[in-house]
NULO-553252 format. One line per field, with one value per residue (C-alpha): x, y, z. Coordinates in steps of 0.02 Angstrom, whole numbers. Example, Ala and Ser with C-alpha at 12.3 -4.5 7.8 and 13.67 -1.06 7.14 Angstrom:
REM NULO-553252
x = [615 | 684]
y = [-225 | -53]
z = [390 | 357]
***
This chain:
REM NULO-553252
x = [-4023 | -3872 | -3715 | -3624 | -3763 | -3752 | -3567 | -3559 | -3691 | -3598 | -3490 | -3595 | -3747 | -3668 | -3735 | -3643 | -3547 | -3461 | -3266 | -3168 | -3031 | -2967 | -2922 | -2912 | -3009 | -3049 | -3216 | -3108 | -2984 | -3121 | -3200 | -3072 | -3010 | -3164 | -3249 | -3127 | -3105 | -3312 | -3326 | -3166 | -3203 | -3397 | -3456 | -3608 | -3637 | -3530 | -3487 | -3333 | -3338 | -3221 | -3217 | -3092 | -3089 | -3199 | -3343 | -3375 | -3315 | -3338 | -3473 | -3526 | -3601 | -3580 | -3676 | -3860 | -3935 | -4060 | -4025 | -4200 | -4277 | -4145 | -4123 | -3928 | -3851 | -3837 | -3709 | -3834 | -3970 | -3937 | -3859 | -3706 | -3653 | -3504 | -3451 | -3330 | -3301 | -3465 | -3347 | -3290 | -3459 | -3445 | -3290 | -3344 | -3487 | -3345 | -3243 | -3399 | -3448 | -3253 | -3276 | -3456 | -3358 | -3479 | -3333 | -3147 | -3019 | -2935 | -3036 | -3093 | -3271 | -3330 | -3383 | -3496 | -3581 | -3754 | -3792 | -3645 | -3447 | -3283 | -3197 | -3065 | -2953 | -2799 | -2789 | -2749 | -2745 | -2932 | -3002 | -3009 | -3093 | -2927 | -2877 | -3027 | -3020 | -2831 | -2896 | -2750 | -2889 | -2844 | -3019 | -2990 | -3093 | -3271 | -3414 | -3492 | -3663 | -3736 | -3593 | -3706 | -3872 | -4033 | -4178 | -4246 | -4299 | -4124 | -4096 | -4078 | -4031 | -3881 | -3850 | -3877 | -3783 | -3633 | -3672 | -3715 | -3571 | -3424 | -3263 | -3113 | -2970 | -2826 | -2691 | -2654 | -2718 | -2616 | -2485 | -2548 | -2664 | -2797 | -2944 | -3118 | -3287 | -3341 | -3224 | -3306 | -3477 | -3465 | -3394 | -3574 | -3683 | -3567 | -3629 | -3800 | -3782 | -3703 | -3809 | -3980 | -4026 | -4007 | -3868 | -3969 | -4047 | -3903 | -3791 | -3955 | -3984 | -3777 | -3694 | -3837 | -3939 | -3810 | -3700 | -3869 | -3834 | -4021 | -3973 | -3887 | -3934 | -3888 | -4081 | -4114 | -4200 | -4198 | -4339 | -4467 | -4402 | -4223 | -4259 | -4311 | -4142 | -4037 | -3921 | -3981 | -3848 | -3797 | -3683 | -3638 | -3751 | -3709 | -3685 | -3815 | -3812 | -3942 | -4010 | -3966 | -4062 | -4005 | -3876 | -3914 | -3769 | -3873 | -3815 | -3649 | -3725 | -3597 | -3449 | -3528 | -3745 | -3718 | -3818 | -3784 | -3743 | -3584 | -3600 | -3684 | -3520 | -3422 | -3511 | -3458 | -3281 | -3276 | -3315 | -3175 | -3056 | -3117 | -3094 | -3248 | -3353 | -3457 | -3573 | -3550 | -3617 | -3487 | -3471 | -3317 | -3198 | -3034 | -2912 | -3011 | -3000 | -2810 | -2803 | -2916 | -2802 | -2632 | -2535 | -2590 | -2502 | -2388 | -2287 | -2148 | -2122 | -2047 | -2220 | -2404 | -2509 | -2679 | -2759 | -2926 | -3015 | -2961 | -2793 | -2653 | -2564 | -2436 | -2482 | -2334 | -2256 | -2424 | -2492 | -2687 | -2822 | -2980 | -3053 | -3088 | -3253 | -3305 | -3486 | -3531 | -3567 | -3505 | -3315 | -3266 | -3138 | -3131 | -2974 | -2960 | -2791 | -2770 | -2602 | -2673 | -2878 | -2953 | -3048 | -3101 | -3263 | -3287 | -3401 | -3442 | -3537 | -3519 | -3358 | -3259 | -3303 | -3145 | -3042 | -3107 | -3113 | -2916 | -2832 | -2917 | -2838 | -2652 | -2734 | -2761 | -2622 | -2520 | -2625 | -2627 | -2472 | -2344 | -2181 | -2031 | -2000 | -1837 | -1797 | -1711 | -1546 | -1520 | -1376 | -1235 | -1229 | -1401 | -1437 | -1313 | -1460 | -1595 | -1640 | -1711 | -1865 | -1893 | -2045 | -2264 | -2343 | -2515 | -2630 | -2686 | -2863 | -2893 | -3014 | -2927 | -3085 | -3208 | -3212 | -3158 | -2989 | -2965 | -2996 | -2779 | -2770 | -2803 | -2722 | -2537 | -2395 | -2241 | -2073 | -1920 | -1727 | -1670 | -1501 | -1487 | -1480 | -1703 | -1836 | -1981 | -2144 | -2291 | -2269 | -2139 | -1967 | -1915 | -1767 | -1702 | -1678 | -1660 | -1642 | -1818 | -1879 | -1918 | -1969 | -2051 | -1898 | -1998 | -2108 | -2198 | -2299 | -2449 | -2404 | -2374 | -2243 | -2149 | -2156 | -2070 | -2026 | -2040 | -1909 | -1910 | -1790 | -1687 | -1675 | -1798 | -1912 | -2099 | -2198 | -2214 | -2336 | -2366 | -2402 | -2575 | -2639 | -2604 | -2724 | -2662 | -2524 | -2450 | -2377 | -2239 | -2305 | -2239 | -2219 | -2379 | -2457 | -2405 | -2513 | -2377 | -2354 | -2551 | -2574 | -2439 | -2480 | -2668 | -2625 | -2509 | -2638 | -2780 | -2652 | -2645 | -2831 | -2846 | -2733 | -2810 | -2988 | -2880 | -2788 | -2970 | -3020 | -2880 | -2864 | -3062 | -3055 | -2937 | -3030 | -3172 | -3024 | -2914 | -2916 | -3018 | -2910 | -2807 | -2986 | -3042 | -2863 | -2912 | -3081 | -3034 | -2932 | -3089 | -3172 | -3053 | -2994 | -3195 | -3220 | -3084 | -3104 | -3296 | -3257 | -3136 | -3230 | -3415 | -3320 | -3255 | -3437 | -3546 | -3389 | -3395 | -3582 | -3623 | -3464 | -3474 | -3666 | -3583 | -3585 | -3752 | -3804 | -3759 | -3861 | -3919 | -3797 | -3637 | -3726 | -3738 | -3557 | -3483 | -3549 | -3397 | -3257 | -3315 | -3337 | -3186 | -3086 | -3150 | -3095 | -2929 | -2913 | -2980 | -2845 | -2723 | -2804 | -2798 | -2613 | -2558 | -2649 | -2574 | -2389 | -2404 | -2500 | -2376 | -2514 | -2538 | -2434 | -2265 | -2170 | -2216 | -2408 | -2382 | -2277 | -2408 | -2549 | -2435 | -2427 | -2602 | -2603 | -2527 | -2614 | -2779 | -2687 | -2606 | -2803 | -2851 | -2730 | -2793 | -2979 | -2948 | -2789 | -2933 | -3049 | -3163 | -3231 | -3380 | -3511 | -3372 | -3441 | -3514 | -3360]
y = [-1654 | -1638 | -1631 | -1759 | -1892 | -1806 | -1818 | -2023 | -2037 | -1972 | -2145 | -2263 | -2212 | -2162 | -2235 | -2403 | -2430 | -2567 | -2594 | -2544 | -2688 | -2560 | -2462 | -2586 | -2555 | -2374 | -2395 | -2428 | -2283 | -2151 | -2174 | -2167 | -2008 | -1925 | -1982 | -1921 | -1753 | -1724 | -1757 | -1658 | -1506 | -1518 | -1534 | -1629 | -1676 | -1748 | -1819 | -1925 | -2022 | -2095 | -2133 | -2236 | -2201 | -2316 | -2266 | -2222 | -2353 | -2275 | -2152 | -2131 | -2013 | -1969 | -1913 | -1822 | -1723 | -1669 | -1687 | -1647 | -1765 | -1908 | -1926 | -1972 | -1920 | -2025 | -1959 | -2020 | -1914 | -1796 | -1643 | -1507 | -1342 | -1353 | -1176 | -1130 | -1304 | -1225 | -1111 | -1276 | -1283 | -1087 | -1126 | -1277 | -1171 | -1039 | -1153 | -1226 | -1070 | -1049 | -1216 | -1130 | -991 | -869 | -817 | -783 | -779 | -650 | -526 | -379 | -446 | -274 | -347 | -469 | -347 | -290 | -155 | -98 | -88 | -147 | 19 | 58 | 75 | 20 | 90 | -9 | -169 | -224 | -382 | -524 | -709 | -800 | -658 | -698 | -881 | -898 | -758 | -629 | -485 | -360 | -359 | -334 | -447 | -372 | -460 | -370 | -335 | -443 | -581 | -731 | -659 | -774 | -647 | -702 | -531 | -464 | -575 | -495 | -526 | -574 | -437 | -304 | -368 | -353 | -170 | -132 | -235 | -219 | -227 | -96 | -152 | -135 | -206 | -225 | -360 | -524 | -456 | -548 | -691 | -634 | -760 | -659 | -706 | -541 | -626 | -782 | -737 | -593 | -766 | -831 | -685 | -690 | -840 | -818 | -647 | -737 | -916 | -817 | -936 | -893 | -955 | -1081 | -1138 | -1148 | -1273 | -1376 | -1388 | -1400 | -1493 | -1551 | -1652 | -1710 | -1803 | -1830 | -1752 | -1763 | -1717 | -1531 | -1356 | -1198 | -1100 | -1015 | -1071 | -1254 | -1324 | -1444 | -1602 | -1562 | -1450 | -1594 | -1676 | -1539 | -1559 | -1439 | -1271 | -1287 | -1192 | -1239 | -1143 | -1186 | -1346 | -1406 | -1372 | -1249 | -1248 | -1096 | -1029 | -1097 | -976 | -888 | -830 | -798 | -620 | -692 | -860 | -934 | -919 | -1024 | -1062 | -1244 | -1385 | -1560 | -1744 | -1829 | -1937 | -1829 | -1717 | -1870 | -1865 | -1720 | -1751 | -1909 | -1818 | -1706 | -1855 | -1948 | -1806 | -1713 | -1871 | -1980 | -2137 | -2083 | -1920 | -1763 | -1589 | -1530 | -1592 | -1696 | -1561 | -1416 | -1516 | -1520 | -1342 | -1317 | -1422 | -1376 | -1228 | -1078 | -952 | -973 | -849 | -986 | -1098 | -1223 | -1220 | -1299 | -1164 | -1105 | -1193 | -1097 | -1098 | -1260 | -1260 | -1360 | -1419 | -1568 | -1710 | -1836 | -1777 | -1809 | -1636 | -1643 | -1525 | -1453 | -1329 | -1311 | -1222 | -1123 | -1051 | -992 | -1172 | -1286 | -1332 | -1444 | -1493 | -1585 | -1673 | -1750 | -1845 | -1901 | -1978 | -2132 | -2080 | -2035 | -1915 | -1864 | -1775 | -1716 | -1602 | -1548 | -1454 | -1310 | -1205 | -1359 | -1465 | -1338 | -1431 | -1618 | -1562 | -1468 | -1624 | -1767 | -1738 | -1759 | -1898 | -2021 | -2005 | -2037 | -2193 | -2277 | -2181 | -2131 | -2068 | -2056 | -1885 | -1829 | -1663 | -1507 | -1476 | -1267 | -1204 | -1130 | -931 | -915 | -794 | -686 | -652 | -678 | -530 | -483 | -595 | -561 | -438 | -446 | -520 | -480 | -570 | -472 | -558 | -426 | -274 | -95 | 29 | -5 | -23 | -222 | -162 | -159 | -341 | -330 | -322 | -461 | -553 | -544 | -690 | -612 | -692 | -689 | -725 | -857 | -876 | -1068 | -1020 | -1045 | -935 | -937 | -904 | -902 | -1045 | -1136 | -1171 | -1146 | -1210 | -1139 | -1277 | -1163 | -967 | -901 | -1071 | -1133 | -1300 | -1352 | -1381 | -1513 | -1613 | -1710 | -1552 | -1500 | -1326 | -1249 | -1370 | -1260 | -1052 | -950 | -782 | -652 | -521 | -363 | -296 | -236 | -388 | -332 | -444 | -391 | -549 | -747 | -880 | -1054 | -1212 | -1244 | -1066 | -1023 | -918 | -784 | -709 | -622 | -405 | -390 | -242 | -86 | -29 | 63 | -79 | -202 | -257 | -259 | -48 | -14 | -124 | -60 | 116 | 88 | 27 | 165 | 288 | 191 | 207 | 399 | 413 | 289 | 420 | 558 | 511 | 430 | 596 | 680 | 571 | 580 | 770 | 820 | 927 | 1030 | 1077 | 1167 | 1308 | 1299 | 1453 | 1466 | 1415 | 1271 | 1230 | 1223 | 1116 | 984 | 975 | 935 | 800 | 729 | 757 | 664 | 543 | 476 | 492 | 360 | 248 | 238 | 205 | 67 | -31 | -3 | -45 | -225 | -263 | -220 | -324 | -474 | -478 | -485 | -595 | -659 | -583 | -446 | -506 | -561 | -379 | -206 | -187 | -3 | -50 | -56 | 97 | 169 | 130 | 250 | 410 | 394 | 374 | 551 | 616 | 557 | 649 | 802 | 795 | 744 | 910 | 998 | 918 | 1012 | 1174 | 1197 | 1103 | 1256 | 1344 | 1266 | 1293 | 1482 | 1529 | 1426 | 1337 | 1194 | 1237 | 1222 | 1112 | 914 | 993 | 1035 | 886 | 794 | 878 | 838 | 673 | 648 | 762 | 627 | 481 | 581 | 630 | 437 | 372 | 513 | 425 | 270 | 268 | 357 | 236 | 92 | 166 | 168 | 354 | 354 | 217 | 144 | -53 | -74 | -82]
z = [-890 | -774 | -847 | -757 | -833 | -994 | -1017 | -961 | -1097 | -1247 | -1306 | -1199 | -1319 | -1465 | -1621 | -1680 | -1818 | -1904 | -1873 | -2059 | -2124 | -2216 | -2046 | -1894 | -1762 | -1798 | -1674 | -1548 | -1588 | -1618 | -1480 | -1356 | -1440 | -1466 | -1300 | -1171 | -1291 | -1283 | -1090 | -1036 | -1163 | -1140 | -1305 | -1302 | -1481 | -1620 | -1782 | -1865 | -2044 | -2158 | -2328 | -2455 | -2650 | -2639 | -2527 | -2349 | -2207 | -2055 | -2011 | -1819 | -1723 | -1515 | -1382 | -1418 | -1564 | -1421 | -1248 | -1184 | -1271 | -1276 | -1463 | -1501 | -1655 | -1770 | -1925 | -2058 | -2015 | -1883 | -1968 | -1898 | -1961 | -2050 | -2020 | -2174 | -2239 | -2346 | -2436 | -2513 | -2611 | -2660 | -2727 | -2826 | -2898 | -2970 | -3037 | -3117 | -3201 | -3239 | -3351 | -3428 | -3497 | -3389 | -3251 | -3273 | -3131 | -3192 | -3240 | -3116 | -3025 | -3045 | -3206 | -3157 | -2995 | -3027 | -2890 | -2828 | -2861 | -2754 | -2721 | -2804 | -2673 | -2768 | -2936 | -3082 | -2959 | -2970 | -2856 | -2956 | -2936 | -2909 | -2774 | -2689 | -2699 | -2635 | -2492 | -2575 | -2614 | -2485 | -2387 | -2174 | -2084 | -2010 | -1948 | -1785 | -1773 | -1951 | -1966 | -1857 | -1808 | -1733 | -1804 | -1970 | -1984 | -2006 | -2133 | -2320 | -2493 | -2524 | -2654 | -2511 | -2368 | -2511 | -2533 | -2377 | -2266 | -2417 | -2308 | -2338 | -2452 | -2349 | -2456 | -2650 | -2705 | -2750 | -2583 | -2420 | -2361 | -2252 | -2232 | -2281 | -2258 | -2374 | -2516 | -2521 | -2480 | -2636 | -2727 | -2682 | -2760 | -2929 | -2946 | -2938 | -3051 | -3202 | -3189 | -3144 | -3024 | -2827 | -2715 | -2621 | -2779 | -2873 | -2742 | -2727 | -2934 | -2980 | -2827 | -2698 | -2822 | -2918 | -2792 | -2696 | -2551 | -2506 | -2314 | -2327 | -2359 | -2344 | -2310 | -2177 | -2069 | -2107 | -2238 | -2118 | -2195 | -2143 | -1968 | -1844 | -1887 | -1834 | -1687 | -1557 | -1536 | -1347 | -1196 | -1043 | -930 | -735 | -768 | -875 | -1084 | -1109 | -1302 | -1409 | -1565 | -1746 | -1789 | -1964 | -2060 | -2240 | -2231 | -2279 | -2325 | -2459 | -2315 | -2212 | -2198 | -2234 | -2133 | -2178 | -2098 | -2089 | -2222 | -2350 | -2340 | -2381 | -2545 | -2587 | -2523 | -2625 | -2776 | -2724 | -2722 | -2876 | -2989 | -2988 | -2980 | -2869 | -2896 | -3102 | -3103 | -3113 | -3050 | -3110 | -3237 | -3161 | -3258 | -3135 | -2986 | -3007 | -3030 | -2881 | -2768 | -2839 | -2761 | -2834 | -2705 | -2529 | -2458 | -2449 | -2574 | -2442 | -2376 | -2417 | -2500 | -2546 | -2690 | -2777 | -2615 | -2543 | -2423 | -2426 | -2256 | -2214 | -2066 | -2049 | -2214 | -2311 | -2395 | -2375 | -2432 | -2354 | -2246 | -2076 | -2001 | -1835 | -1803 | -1635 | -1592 | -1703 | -1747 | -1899 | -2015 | -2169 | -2247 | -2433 | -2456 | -2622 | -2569 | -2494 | -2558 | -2401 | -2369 | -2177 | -2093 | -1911 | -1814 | -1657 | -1541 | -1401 | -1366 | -1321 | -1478 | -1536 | -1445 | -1509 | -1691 | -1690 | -1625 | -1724 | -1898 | -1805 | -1696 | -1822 | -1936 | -1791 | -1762 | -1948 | -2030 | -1908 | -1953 | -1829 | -1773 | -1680 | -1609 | -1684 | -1651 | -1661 | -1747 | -1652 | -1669 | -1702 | -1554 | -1599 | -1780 | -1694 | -1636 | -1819 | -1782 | -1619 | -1593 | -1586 | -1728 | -1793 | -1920 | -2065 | -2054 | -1928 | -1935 | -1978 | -1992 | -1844 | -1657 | -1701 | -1738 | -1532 | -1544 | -1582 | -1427 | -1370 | -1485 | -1579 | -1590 | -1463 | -1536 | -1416 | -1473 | -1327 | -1283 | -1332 | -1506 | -1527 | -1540 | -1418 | -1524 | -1443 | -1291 | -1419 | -1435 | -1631 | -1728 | -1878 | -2010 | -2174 | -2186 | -2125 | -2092 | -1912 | -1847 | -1683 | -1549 | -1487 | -1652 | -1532 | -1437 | -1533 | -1596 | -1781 | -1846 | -1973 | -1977 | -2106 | -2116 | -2242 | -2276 | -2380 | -2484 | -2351 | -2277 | -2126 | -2059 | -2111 | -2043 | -2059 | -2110 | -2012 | -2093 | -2090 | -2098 | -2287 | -2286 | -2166 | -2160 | -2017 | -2003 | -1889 | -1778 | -1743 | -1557 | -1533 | -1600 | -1472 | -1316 | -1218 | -1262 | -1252 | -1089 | -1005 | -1013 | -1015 | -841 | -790 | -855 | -768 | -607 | -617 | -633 | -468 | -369 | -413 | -327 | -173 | -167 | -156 | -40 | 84 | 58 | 16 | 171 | 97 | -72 | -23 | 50 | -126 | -221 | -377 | -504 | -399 | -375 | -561 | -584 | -444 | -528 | -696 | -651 | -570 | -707 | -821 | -704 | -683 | -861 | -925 | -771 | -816 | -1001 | -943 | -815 | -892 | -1063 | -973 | -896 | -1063 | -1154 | -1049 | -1006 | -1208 | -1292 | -1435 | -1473 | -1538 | -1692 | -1698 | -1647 | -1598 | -1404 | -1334 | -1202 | -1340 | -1415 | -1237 | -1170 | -1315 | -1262 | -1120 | -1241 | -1323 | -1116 | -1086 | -1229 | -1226 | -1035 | -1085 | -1187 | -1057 | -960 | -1057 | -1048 | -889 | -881 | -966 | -849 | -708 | -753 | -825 | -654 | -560 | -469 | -341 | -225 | -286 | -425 | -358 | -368 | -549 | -597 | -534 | -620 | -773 | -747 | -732 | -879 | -999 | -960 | -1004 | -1186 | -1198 | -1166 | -1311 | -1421 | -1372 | -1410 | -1568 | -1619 | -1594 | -1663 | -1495 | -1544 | -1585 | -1657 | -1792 | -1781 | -1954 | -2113]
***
């Protein structure tokens, strides 16, 4: 179907609902949000409902479940991927066997592992349940190669992909947040270890069934009576949305296999808000659910926290809980506020259904429970401190171990003392309200609302944490951990290497009547200079040409591309050798020869540093 007919399809076809009283014309509100979103962003598929204390009142779905064959969605029946709103059910299940007397936060989860351990990696500081469930346990993130794959045949027990894909502890536990996938899928498999039943089985029996959620799973693939209600996975193709296979994430399948429709997630969001209960039957006790939602750790104690597993943020000065939740394909969020007992479910489809999902939250309080919101005034003499903040920031959910660790790179928060007295973080103007606490400049643009900073004893900066992202904490990073220091002499280096093969070329009549070892020099700067630009541009096209199916799989062509790396450092070495050579012969004709020879010289050792600094030597992708 061409896109241009696909996209004026999505509201005019969308599946009717009734208006709400208790939210006036919330049709008419959702759809101009949501419609505009889905055809500017290209996300053909989609899903909104919301529910009172007392029941769902607004449940609608947009645009098609499957394009090809015309079927809309309809948010009854047609199910999404919720992404890591399914760690919501994981962590329902713990606290469950928390109120059993099988599980104990507190206690080391070595205890309750079968076929493997957690390495010790921080003596006397063991990983516990609560450490997992407010995301404090230490683990780096990892996830390429196994984390989303599309063969069933890769698929394994849960118990093994543990062992087999345990990340590296790279903090004490109980010190920083740093979102994990491993943490909560290891939650999973405790689960099943101390109730005897398997994770599947054990959701279905304990949370499923109960609130009669007869429309969600988490098998792999789908069971028949559920698969022919799935909304097709699509990208934008040249144009037109081209379907994708159902992405399988059972290797980590507590963090985030979940498949379910709009409404039967309001169920279980309802229970959330009631206290554990919906339609009279009960999965946890009221007294856990307050301990589940309650702030169990922050950074900040000016800011929203992390509850056991769900997170706290603020929208118009009303704290909310929830999760959000990114596949591949599919983006969601949802919201419980027990404030005025509402509880909120969206999903939605392709890379741009990001975009729809991120803003709606903000969207509609601003609709039904605005607040007036004036601009930050900075205080005078601030610049003349600011300099303390101002660096590169780096999440600690990032990879430390493997290859993913260059993934840094591309990412970091630069903050930037101004001289009227804000900070610039990111694209945004901050304010200082409190010591360590920042507001937007500006409350009306879209960005983090309120960042605060850590200190150490020393009163150094060490990092900050934004509202909204309790569960990861930021590093601030050191100079050769910057983009800005990598990319800058990645491209002087990369320079270097371009004028030594333009210097050949302009002057290859000349080489053939060198002498042997001025020769020999000239030739290992080839040498090196072909290596590293191979390593680079290859490195960019195998990159770019197989995005985000990295993590699905590791291809010969990956596997292939890192033979130049080791090429390309052993020529740097070489580089030196001869270097050495070069100045105790006195060769090249005369000083500029060897200073250039030098020069050349230390972009080959900076690029040494750099692919083992990133860990690009070598085949490092699995944790």
């Amino acid at each position: 179907m061409v896109l241009a007919a696909c996209l004026m399809s999505v509201v005019a076809q969308a599946q009717q609902a009734p208006r709400s009283e208790v939210f006036p014309e919330i049709e008419a509100f959702v759809d101009g949000y949501v419609g505009g979103l889905m055809a500017n962003q290209h996300s053909p598929s989609g899903t909104v409902a919301v529910a009172s204390g007392e029941g769902v009142f607004f449940a609608k779905g947009y645009g098609f479940q499957d394009i090809e064959k015309g079927i809309l969605v309809n948010a009854e029946t047609t199910l999404f991927r919720p992404g890591s709103v399914s760690k919501l059910f994981t962590w329902v299940a713990v606290m469950q066997q928390v109120e059993q007397g099988k599980l104990d936060l507190d206690t080391d989860v070595n205890r309750y592992l079968e076929n493997f351990q957690i390495e010790d990696s921080w003596p006397g500081q063991p990983v516990t349940l609560r450490h997992i469930l407010t995301h404090t346990a230490g683990f780096e993130e990892g996830g390429l190669g196994y984390l989303i794959v599309d063969d069933v045949s890769r698929l394994m027990p849960l118990a093994e992909s543990m062992k087999r894909y345990q990340h590296v502890r790279v903090n004490p536990p109980g010190a920083q947040t740093a979102y994990s996938n491993y943490g909560a899928a290891l939650a999973g498999l405790i689960v099943s270890n101390v109730s005897g039943l398997s994770f599947n089985d054990y959701i279905q029996k304990n949370i499923f069934d109960v609130l009669g959620m007869q429309s969600a799973s988490f098998e792999e693939p789908l069971p028949e009576r559920l698969a022919n209600n799935m909304a097709n996975t699509y990208v934008l193709e040249g144009g037109k949305y081209a379907s994708k296979p159902y992405e399988l994430i059972s290797n980590f399948g507590p963090a985030g296999a979940l498949a379910a429709t709009a409404t039967d997630m309001l169920k279980f969001g309802l229970a959330i808000l009631n206290g554990g209960e919906y339609n009279g039957k009960r999965i946890l006790r009221a007294s856990t659910v307050d301990e589940v939602l309650n702030k169990q750790f922050s950074h900040d104690p000016r800011m929203p926290g992390m509850g056991l597993g769900f997170y706290q943020t603020e929208v118009n000065g009303n704290l909310v809980v929830g999760h959000g939740g990114d596949t591949m394909s599919f983006h969601s969020d949802m919201v419980i506020d027990r404030t005025h007992k509402l509880v909120i479910y969206l999903s939605f489809n392709a890379v741009g259904g990001a975009a729809v999902r991120s803003g709606f939250p903000r969207a509609f309080y601003d609709k039904y429970f605005p607040v007036e919101k004036t601009a930050h005034k900075p205080p005078t003499g601030f610049s003349e401190r600011a300099g303390k903040y101002a660096g590169s920031y780096q999440f600690w959910r990032s990879n430390f171990s493997t290859i993913q660790k260059a993934m840094m790179l591309a990412s970091g928060f630069p903050v930037a003392a101004m001289p009227d007295d804000t900070l610039m973080i990111g694209e945004d103007r901050y304010v200082e309200v409190e010591p360590n606490l920042f507001k937007l400049a500006n409350p009306h643009k879209s960005g983090i609302p309120v960042i605060a900073f850590q200190e150490n004893a020393d009163g150094d900066v060490t990092g900050f944490v934004a509202e909204g992202l309790p569960f990861m904490s930021t590093f601030k990073a050191s100079a050769h951990q910057t983009s800005s220091f990598n990319l800058t002499l990645l491209g002087l280096s990369l320079l270097a290497f371009v004028g030594v093969w333009l210097r050949y070329l302009y002057r290859r009549g000349e080489f053939a009547a060198l002498p042997a070892a001025d020769k020999s020099a000239r030739r290992s700067s080839l040498v090196v200079a072909s290596a590293n630009l191979l390593t680079v541009i290859v490195g960019g096209v195998v990159v770019a040409a197989l995005g985000m199916k990295l993590f699905g799989e590791i291809p010969w062509s990956f596997k292939a591309w890192l033979l130049l790396p080791l090429i390309a450092f052993i020529a740097g070495f070489y580089q030196l050798y001869q270097a050495a050579n070069v100045w105790r012969g006195g060769l090249l004709g005369g000083i500029w020869g060897r200073v250039g020879f030098t020069l050349v010289t230390l972009a080959a050792l900076f690029m040494c540093w750099f692919y083992w600094y990133w860990n690009i030597l070598g085949w490092q992708y699995l944790t």
